[in-house]
C-alpha positions as CSV (number, residue, x, y, z in Angstrom):
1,X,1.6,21.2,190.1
2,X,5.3,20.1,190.4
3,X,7.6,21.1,192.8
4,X,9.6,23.0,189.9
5,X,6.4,23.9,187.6
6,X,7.0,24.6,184.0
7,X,5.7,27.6,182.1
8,X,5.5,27.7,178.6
9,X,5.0,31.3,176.9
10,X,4.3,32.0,173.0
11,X,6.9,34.4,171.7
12,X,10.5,34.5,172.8
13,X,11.9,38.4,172.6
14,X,13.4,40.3,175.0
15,X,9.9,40.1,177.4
16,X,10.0,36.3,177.4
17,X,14.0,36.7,178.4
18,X,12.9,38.9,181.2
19,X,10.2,36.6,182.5
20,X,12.9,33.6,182.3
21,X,15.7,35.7,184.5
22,X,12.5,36.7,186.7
23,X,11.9,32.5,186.8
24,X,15.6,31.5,187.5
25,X,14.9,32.7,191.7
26,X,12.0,31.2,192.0
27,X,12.3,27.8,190.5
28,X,10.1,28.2,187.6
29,X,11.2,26.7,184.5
30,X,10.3,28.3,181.2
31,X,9.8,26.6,177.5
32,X,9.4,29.0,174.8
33,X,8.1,29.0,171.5
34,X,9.4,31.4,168.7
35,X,9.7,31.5,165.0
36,X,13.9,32.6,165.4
37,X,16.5,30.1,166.2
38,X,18.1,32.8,167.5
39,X,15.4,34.2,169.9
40,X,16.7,36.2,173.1
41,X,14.9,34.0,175.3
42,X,17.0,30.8,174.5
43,X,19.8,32.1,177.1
44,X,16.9,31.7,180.0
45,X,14.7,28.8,179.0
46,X,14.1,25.7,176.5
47,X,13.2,27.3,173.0
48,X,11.0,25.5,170.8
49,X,11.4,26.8,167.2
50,X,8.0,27.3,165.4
51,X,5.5,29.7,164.0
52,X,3.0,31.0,166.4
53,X,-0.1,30.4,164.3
54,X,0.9,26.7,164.0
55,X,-1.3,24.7,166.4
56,X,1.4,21.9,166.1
57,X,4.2,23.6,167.2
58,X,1.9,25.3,170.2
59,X,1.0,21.5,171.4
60,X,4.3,21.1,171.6
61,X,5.6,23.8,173.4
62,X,2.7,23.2,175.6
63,X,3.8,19.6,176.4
64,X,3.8,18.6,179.6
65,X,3.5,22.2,181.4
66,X,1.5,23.6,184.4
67,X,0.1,26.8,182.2
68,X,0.7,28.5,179.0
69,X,1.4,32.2,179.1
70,X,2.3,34.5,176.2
71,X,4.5,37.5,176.0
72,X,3.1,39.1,172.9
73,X,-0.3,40.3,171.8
74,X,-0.3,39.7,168.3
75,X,0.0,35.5,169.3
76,X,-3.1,34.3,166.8
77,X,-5.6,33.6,169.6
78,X,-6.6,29.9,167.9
79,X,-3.5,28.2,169.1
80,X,-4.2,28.5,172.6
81,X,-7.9,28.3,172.7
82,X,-7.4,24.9,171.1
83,X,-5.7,23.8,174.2
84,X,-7.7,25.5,177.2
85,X,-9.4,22.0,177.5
86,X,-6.4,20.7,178.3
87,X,-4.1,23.0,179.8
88,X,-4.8,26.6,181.7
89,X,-3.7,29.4,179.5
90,X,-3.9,32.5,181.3
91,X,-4.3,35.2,180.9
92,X,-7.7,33.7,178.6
93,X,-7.6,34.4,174.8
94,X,-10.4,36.4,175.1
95,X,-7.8,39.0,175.6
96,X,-5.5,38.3,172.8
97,X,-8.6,38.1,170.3
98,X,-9.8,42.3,171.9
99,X,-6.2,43.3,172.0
100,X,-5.2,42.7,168.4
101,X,-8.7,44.3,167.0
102,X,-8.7,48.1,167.3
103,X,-12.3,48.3,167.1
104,X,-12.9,45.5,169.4
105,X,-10.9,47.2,171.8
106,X,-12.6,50.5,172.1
107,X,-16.1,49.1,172.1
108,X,-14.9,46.7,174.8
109,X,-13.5,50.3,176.6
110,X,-16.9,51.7,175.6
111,X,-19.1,49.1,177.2
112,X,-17.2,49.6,180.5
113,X,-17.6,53.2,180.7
114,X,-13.6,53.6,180.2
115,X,-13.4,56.9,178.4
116,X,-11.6,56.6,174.7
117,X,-11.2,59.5,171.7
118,X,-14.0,59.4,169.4
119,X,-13.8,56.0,166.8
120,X,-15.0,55.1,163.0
121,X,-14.8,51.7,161.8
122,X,-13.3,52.1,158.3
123,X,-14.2,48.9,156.1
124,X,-13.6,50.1,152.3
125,X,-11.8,53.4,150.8
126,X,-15.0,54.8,150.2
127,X,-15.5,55.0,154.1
128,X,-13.0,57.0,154.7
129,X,-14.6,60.5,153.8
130,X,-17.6,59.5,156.5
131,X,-15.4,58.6,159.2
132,X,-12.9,61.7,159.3
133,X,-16.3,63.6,159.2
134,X,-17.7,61.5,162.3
135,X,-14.4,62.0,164.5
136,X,-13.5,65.3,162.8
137,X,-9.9,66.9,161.7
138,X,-7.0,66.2,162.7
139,X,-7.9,62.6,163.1
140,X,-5.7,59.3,163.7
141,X,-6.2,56.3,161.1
142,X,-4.9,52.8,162.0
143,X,-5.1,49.4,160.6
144,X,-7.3,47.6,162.6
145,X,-5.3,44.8,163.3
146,X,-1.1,44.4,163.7
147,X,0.8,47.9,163.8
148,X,3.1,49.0,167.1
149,X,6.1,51.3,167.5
150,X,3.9,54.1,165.2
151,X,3.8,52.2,162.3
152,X,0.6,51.4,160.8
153,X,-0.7,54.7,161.1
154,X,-1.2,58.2,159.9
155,X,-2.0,61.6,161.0
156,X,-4.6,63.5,158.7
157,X,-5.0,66.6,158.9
158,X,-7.1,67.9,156.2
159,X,-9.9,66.5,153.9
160,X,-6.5,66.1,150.7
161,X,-4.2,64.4,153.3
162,X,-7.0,61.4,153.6
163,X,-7.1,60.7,149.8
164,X,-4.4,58.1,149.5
165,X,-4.8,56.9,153.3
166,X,-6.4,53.5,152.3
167,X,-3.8,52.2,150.2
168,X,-0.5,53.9,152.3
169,X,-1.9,51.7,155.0
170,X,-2.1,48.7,152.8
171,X,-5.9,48.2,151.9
172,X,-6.8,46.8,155.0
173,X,-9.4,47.6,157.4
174,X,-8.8,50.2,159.8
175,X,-9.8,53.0,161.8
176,X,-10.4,56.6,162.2
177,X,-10.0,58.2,165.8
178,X,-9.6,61.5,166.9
179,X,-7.1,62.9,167.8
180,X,-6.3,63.5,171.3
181,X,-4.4,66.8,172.2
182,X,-3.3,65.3,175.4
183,X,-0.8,66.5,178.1
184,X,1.2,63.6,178.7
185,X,1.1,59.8,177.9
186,X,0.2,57.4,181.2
187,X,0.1,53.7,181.8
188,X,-1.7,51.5,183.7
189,X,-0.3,48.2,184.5
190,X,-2.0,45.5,186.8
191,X,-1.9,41.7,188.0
192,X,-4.7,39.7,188.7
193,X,-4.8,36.1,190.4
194,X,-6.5,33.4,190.2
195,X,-8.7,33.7,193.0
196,X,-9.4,37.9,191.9
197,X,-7.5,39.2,193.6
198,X,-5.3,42.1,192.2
199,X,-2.1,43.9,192.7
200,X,-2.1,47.8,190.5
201,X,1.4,49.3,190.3
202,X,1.5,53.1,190.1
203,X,1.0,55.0,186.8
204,X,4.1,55.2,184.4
205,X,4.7,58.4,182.4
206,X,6.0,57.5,179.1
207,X,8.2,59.9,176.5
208,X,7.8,59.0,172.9
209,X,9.5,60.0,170.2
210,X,9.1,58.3,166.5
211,X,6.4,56.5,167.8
212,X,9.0,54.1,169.9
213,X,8.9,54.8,173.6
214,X,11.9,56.4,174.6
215,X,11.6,56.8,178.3
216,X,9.1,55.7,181.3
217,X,9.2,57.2,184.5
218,X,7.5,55.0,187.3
219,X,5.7,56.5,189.2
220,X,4.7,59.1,186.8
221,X,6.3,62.3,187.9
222,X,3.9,64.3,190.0
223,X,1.2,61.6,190.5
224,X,-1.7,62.6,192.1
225,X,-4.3,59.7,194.3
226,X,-6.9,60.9,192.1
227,X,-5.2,60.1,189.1
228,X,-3.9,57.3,190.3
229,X,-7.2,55.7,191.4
230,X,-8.9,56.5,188.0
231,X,-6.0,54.3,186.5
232,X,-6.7,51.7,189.2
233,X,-10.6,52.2,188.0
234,X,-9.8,51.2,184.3
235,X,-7.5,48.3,185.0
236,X,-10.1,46.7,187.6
237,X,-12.7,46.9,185.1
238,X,-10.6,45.4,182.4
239,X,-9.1,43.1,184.6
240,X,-12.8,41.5,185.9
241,X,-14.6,41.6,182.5
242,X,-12.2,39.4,181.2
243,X,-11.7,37.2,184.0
244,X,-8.0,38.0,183.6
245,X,-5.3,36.4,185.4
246,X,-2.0,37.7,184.5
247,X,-0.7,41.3,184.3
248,X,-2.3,43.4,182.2
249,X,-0.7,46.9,180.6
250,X,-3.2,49.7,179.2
251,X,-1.8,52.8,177.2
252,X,-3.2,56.0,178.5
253,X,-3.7,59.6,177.6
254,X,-3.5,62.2,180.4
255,X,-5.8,65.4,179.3
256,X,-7.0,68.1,181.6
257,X,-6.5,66.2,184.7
258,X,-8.6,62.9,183.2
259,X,-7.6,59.7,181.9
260,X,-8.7,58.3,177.9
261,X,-7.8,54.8,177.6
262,X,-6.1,54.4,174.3
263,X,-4.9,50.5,173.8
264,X,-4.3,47.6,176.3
265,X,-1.5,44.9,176.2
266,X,-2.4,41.9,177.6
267,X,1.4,41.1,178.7
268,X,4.3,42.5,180.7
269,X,5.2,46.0,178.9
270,X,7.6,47.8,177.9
271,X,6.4,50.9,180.7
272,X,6.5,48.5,183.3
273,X,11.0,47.3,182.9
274,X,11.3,50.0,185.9
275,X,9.6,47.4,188.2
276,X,12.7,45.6,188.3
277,X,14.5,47.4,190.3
278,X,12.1,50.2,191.0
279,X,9.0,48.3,192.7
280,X,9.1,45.3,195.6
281,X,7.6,42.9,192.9
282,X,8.7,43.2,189.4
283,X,6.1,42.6,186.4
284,X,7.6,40.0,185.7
285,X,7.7,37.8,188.8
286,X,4.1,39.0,189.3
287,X,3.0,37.6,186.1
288,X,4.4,34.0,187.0
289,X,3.1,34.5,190.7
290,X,-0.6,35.2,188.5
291,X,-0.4,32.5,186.3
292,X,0.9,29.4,188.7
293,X,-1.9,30.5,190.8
294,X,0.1,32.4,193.7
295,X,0.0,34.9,196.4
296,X,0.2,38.4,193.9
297,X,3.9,40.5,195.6
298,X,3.5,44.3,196.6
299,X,3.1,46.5,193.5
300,X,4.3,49.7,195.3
301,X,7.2,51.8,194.3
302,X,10.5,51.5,196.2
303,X,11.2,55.4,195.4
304,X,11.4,57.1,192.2
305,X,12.5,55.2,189.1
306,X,13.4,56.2,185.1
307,X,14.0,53.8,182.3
308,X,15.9,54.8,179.5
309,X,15.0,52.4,176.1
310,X,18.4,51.9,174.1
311,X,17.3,52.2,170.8
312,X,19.4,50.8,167.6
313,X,22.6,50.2,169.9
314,X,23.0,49.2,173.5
315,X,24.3,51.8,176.1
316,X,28.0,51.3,177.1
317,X,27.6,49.7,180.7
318,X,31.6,50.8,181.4
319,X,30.6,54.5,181.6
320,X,26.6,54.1,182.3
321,X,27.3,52.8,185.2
322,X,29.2,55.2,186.9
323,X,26.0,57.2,187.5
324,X,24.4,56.3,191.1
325,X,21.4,54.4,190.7
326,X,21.9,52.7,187.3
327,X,21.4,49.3,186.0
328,X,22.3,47.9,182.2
329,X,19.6,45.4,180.8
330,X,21.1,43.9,177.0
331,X,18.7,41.9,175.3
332,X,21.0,40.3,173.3
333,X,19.9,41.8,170.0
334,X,21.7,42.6,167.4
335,X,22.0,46.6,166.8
336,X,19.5,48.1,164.1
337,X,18.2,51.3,163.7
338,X,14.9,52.0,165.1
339,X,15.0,48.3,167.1
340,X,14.5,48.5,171.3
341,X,18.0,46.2,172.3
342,X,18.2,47.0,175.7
343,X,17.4,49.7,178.6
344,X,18.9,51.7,181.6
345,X,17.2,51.7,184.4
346,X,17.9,55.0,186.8
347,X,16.4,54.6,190.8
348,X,17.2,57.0,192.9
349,X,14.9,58.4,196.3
350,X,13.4,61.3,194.7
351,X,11.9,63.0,191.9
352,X,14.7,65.6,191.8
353,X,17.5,63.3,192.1
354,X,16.1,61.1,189.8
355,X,16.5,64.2,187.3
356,X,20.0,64.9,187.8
357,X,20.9,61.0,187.0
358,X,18.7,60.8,183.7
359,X,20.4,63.6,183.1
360,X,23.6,62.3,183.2
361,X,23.1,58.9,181.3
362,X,21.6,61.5,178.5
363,X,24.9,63.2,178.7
364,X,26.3,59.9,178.4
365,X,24.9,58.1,175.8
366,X,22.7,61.1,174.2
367,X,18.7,59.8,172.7
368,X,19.8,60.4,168.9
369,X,18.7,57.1,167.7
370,X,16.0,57.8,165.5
């Protein structure tokens, strides 16, 4: 590996920007490859322009670097499992190919004894009546593949709500799970290197609203070692089965005290932006310290930390930043309703004090971005 080693990633949004800015200190140059000339991670790195199902253009992008990385989990898996012989990619594709298949997914859970809601496999509209029976009412049907920020779903809740569920999802396969009357929604996000070794940060409490994450608080307010170490339990067991290197996100439900796993992200996350500022290694730096095959940085918190998403327009940083503690992150997207273009991050040395400060920024720039 070269002094200055050379990642390339596959997708170029507002992660791959984060991972290039988390690059710039360390001397770690970053090529990306995205379908949009006018991808957020051009301001931070070389952009290739290409799809990421075509094996050309990921050849290319993988030119000449030290490992290939990927910043989104719907990246089709073939594309960099054609070049493993060549070059590492890390984390494997293995993970890309469970991520992006629902049902994969929770049988992998399954098999390692990390607890999920009861699941159907749903192949053909006449399935459907079976597997709302199996998981019971109200249940949760997906597609099984593609899907994020709550679309790709719907909530039944009686036998006449499933009768057009097949085609308002599009015909496609899917799945039926039940649903989860769960206290609170948790994360779990973890690095492994390439020598196994691992780094957990603690769990993030995330506030939804839409279906688009609206605010993470890291640590999770209240966390307890016993939760914490069940998270630390599912993420080592995801983490070794898959021989994973790289940092690894896994959704959460919180229920009576105990943890259901409920989808993984093999990538930095959304749940994770407070490391930045909020933990002694951000997710981001850890990921490239994982993939080049370097020490893994301390995971802990530095005190108590809130992210706020901006959703369809970017906070005002003039009057955002009056408030102690705050930080303005602007992807460089272009405003749109329902669209993530940037965050606030809020750090402060307590839970309470953290409060106040959210608070404020809400008072600021109110959450009514639907």
């Amino acid at each position: 590996m070269s002094d200055r080693p050379l990642v390339a990633v596959l997708g170029g949004g507002q992660l791959g920007r984060m991972l290039g800015i988390a690059g710039l200190p360390l001397g770690v140059t970053l090529r990306f490859l995205d379908p949009s000339p006018e991808a957020g991670a051009r301001a931070v790195g070389e952009l290739v322009v290409g799809e990421l199902d075509d094996e050309t253009a990921v050849a290319r992008v993988a030119d000449g670097a030290d490992v290939v990385t990927y910043e989104w989990e719907g990246v089709p898996a073939d594309g960099p499992r054609a070049i493993t012989t060549t070059i590492p990619v890390r984390p494997a594709p293995v993970a890309l190919e469970v991520a992006q298949d629902r049902v994969a997914e929770k049988e992998t859970f399954t098999r390692l004894g990390i607890d999920v809601a009861a699941f159907v496999a749903i192949d053909a509209a006449d399935d459907v009546p079976a597997a709302l029976e199996a998981v019971g009412l109200p249940a949760v049907v997906k597609t099984r593949r593609g899907g994020y920020d709550g679309k790709g779903q719907r909530v039944v809740g009686s036998t006449e709500d499933a009768g057009g569920v097949w085609d308002a999802l599009g015909g496609v396969p899917l799945v039926a799970e039940a649903h989860v009357p769960f206290d609170r929604e948790l994360s779990v996000l973890a690095a492994r290197a390439v020598d196994g070794s691992t780094a957990c940060y603690p769990l993030v409490e995330n506030v939804h609203a839409a279906g688009i994450l609206r605010t993470s608080f890291g640590p999770a307010r209240g966390l307890t070692e016993e939760l914490q170490s069940a998270g630390e339990t599912i993420a080592a067991r995801l983490l070794d089965d898959l021989d994973y290197v790289g940092v690894l996100a896994v959704e959460l439900f919180e229920r009576d005290g105990a943890l259901l796993a409920n989808e993984m992200a093999p990538r930095v996350h959304n749940s994770g932006h407070w490391t930045i500022e909020g933990a002694h290694t951000s997710q981001f730096e850890q990921h490239l310290r994982a993939v080049l095959g370097w020490p893994l940085g301390r995971a802990d918190a530095r005190g108590s930390t809130a992210v706020i998403n901006c959703i369809g327009h970017m906070a005002d940083p003039s009057t955002v930043l009056a408030v102690p503690g705050a930080h303005v992150h602007d992807y460089a997207k272009s405003p749109r309703p329902g669209r993530k273009v940037g965050h606030v991050t809020i750090v402060a040395d307590d839970e309470a004090t953290l409060a106040a400060r959210v608070a404020q920024v809400r008072a600021i720039d109110p959450d009514d971005r639907a």
